[in-house]
C-alpha positions in Angstrom: 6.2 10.8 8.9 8.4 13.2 6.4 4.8 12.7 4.3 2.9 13.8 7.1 1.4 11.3 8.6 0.5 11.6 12.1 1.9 8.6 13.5 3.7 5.1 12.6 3.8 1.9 13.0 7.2 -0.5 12.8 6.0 -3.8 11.9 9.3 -5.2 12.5 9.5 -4.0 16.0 5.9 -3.4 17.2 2.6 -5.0 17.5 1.0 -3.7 14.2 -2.5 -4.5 15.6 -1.8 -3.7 19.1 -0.4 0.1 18.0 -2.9 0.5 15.8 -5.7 0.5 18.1 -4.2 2.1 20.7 -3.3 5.1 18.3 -6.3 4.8 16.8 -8.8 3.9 19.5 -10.0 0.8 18.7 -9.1 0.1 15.0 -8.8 2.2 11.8 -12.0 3.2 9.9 -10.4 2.5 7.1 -7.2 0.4 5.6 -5.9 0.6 1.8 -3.7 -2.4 1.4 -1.7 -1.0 -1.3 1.5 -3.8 -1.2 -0.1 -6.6 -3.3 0.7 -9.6 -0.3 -1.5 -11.6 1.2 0.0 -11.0 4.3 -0.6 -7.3 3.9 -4.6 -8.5 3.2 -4.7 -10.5 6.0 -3.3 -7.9 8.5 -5.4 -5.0 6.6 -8.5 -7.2 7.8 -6.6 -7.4 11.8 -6.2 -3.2 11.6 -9.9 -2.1 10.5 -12.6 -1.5 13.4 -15.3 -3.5 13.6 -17.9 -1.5 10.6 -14.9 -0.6 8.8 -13.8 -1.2 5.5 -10.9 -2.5 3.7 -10.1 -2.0 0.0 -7.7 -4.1 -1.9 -5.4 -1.9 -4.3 -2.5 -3.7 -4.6 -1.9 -7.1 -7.0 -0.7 -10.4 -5.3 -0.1 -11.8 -8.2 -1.5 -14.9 -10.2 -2.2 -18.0 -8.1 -1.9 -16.3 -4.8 -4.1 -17.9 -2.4 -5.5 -15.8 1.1 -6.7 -18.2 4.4 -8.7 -16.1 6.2 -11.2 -16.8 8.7 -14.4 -16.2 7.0 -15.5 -15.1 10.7 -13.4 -12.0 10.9 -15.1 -10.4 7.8 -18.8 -11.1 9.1 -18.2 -11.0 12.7 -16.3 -7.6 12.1 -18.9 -6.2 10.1 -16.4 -5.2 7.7 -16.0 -4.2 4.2 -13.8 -5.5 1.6 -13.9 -4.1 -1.9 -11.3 -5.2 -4.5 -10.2 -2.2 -6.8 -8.2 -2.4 -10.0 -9.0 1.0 -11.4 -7.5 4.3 -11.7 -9.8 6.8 -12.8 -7.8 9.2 -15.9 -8.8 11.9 -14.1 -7.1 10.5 -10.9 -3.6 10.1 -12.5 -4.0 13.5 -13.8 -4.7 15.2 -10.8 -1.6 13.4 -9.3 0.9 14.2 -12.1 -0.5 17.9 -11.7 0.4 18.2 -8.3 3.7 16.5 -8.8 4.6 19.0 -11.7 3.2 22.2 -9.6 6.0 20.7 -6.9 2.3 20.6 -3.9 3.0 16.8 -2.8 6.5 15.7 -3.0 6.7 11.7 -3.3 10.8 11.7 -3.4 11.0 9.9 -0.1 9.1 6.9 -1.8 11.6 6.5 -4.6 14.0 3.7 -3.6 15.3 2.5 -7.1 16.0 5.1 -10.3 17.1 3.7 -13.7 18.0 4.6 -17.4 14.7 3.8 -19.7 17.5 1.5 -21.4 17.8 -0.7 -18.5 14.0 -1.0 -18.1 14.9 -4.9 -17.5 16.5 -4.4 -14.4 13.8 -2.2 -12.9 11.3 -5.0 -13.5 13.7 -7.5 -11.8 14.0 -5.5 -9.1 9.9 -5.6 -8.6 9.7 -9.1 -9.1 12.1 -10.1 -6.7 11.3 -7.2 -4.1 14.8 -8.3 -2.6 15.1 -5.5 0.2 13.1 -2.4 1.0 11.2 -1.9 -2.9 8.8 1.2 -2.6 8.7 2.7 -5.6 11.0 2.3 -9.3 11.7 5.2 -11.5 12.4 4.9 -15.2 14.3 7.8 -16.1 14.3 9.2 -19.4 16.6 11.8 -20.7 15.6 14.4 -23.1 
């Protein structure tokens, strides 16, 4: 909400489907699964309307394996499209509104390190032990 969204949705305390549609009115016309889990895919596929369209950003990592009824996708009338590219262009126009100070992404930082400890940063994203949003490398010039 501090990011501007409209409304939430607690998985931990509420129905994630069942809020959904009722905020939504029926189902969302559109998810990004951004996490990388296969539990985030298969809910992403539970939160879309029925001609909506799912697209898979984040990485579940090698070996991963998703059970999904095969059902849900047809009898939803859904799409799913699998996306592993950023355009140049697109990280440009991010890291041009994050220097001109127009979207501030702060509140998604939950880990900051020295560039010399670069190690633990990457431990901390492979174990994802906790709340793991977003890890800084900080380099001092």
């Amino acid at each position: 909400e501090t990011l501007g969204a409209h409304a939430t949705v607690h998985v931990g305390e509420q129905d994630p489907v069942e809020e959904t549609r009722r905020l939504a009115g029926g189902g969302l016309d559109l998810v990004l699964e951004t996490a990388g889990s296969v539990e985030a895919v298969e809910l992403a596929t539970r939160l879309v309307r029925p001609g909506g369209r799912v697209v898979l950003l984040g990485i579940a990592g090698e070996g991963k394996v998703l059970e999904l009824p095969a059902d849900r996708i047809m009898f939803g009338d859904m799409d799913v499209i699998g996306s592993c590219s950023y355009t140049t262009s697109a990280w440009g126009r991010v890291v041009d509104l994050l220097a001109r100070g127009l979207v501030d992404f702060e509140p998604l930082v939950t880990h900051r390190f020295p560039a010399a400890r670069f190690e633990d940063a990457f431990e901390v994203l492979d174990n994802r032990d906790g709340v793991v949003a977003k890890v800084l490398l900080e380099h001092v010039v």
